[in-house]
C-alpha positions as a printed NumPy array, in Angstrom:
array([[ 63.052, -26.762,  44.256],
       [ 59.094, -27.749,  43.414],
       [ 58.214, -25.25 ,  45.919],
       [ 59.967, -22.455,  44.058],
       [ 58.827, -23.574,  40.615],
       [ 55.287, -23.473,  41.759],
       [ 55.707, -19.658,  43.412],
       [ 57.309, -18.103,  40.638],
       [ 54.75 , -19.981,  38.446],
       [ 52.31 , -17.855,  41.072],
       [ 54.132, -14.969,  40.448],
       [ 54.134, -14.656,  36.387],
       [ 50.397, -15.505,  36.898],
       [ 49.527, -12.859,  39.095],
       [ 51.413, -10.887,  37.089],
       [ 49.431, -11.771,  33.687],
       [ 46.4  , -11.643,  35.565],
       [ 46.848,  -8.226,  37.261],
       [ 48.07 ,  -6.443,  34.064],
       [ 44.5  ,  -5.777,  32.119],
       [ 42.427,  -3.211,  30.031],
       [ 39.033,  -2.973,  28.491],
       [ 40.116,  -3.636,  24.981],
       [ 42.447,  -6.511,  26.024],
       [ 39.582,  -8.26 ,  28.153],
       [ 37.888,  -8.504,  25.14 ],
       [ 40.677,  -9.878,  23.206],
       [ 41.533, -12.394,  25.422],
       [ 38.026, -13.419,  26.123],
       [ 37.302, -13.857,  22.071],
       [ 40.677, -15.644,  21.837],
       [ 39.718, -18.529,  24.435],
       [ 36.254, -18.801,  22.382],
       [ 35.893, -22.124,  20.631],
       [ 34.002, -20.155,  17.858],
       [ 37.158, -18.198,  17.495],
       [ 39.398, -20.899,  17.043],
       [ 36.893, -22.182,  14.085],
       [ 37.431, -18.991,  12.196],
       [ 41.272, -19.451,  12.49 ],
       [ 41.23 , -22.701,  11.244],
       [ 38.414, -22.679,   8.386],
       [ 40.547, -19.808,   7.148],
       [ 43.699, -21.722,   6.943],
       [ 41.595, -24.594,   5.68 ],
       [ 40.18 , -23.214,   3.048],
       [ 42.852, -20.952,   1.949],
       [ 45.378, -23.416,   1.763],
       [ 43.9  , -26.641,   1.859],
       [ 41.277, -26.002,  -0.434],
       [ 42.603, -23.504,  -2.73 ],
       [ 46.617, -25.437,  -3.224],
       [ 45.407, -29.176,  -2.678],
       [ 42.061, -29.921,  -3.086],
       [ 42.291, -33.522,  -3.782],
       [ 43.65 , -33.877,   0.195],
       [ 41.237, -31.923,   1.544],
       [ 40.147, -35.053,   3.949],
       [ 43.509, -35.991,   4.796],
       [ 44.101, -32.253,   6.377],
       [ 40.826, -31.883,   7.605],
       [ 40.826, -35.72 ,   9.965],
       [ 44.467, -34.686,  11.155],
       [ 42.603, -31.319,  12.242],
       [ 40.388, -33.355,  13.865],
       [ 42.745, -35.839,  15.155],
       [ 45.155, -33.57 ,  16.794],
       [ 41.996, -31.632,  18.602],
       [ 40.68 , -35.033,  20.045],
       [ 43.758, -36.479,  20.827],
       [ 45.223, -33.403,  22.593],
       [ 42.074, -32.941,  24.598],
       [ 41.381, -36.236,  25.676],
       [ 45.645, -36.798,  26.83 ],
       [ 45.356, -33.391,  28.671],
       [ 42.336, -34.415,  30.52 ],
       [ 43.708, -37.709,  32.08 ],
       [ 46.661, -35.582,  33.162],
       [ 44.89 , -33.419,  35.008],
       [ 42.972, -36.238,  36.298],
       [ 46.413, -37.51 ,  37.516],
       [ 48.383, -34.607,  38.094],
       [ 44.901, -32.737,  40.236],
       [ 46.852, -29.594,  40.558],
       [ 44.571, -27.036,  41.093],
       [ 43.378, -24.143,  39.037],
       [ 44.512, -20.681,  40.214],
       [ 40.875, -19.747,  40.568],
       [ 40.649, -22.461,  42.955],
       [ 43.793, -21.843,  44.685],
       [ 43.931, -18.369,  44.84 ],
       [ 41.847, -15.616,  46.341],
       [ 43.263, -12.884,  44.566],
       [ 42.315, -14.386,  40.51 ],
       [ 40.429, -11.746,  38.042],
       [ 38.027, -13.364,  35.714],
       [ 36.597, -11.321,  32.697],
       [ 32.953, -12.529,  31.861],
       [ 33.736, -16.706,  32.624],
       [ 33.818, -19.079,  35.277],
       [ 36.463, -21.042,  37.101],
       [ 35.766, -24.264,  35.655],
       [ 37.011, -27.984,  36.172],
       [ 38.544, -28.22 ,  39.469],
       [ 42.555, -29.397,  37.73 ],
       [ 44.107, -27.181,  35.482],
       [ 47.392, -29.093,  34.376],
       [ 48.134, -29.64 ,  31.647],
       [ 45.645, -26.715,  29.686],
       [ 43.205, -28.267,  26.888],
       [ 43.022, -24.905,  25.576],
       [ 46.893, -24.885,  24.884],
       [ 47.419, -28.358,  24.134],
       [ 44.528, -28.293,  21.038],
       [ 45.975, -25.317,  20.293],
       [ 49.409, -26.01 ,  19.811],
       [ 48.44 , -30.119,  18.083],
       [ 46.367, -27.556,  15.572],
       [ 49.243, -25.016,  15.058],
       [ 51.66 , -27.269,  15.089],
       [ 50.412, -29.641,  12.498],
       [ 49.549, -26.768,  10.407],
       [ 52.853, -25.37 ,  10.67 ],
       [ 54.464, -28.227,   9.316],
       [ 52.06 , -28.981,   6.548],
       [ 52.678, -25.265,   5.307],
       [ 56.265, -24.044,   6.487],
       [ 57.838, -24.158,   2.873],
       [ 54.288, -22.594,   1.007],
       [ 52.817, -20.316,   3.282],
       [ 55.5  , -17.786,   6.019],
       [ 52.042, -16.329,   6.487],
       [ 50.335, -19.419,   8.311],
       [ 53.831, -20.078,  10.255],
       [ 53.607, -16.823,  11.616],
       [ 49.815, -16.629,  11.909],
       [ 49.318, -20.17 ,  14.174],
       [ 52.271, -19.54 ,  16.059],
       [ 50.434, -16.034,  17.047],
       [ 47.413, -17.596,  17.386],
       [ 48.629, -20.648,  19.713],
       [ 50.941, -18.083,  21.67 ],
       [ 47.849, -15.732,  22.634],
       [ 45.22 , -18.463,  22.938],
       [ 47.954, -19.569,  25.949],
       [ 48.242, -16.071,  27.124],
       [ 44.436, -15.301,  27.006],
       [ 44.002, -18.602,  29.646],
       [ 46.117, -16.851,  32.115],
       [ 44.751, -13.256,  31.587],
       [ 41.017, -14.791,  32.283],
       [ 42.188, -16.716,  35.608],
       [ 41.723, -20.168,  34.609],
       [ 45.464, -20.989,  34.287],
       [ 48.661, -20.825,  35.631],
       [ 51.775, -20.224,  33.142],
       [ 53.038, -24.029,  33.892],
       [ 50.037, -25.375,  32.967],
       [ 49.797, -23.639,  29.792],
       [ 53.707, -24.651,  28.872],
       [ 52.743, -28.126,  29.905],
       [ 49.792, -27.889,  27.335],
       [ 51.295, -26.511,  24.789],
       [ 54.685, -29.331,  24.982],
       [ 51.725, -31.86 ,  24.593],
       [ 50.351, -30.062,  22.241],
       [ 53.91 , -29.458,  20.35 ],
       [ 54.487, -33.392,  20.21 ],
       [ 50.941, -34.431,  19.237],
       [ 50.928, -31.81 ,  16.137],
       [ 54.001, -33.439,  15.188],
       [ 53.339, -37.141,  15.439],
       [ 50.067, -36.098,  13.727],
       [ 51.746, -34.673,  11.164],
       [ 54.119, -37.723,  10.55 ],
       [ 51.063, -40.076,  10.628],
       [ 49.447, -37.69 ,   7.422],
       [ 52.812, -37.249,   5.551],
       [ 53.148, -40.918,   5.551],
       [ 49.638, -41.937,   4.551],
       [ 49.856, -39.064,   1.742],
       [ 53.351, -40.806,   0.415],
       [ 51.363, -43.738,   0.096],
       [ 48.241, -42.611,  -1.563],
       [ 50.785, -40.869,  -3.824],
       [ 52.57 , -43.858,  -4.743],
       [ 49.434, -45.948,  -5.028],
       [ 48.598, -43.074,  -7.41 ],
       [ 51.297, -43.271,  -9.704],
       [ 51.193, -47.507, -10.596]])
């Protein structure tokens, strides 16, 4: 059964990493750029954070943090434990646009785990004032994975495996700030 999970997991990668163009090498290289991912979220930041509640600007912006530290660090000791190599490693066949192969593990992917903790907390904060940001993070954390495949560096299970970690550490994030808020709020109103 692993042995199966792991071709077809070689399959869908060859397949992402096999299907390219100019303009999406590009795309997919920009998307996997840290810099990129700082546009996306000072955006968000400042136009809803800032502009619909400036007086928890911090709050928002140490969950940010929070969820980017603790999703990269977790992901890290799992591929320290899980050392399944990266495709690029494994494989002779892996196209790379304009970057290396990297660390030697690739499972579970920082890039979708800090991803998805971002997205996901974001999500969450936003869902009932802003469709917009729901729709924009989820397509943002969706082709961040996508891009990680496309440039070689990982295979499709290590980018689901990312972004579950990511999925649960967004959300435990977010219950950690929604409960310190209630009681700043409450401490607020004695």
């Amino acid at each position: 059964m692993l042995e199966t999970l792991k071709e077809i997991d070689t399959q869908w990668f060859l397949w992402i990493n096999n299907h390219h163009s100019t303009a999406l090498d590009w795309t997919m290289w920009t998307l996997s750029q840290h810099w990129s991912w700082a546009v996306v979220i000072v955006l968000v930041f400042v136009l809803l954070t800032l502009r619909q509640e400036p007086r928890r600007w911090w709050l928002v912006l140490a969950a940010i943090g929070l969820c980017f530290l603790l999703a990269d660090q977790t992901s890290v000791l799992i591929k320290d434990s899980v050392c399944r190599l990266r495709p690029c490693h494994a494989l002779e066949e892996v196209r790379m646009f304009r970057t290396h192969c990297g660390g030697q593990y690739g499972f579970v992917s920082s890039h979708a785990a800090n991803a998805f903790a971002i997205a996901t907390f974001l999500i969450l904060r936003y869902r009932k004032r802003s469709w917009v940001c729901v729709l924009m993070m989820t397509l943002w954390a969706l082709a961040t994975c996508y891009s990680r495949a496309y440039l070689g560096k990982h295979y499709p299970g290590d980018l689901i495996g990312g972004a579950l970690l990511g999925f649960l550490i967004g959300l435990i994030m977010w219950a950690v700030a929604s409960t310190v808020e209630k009681k700043l709020h409450s401490c607020e109103t004695k």
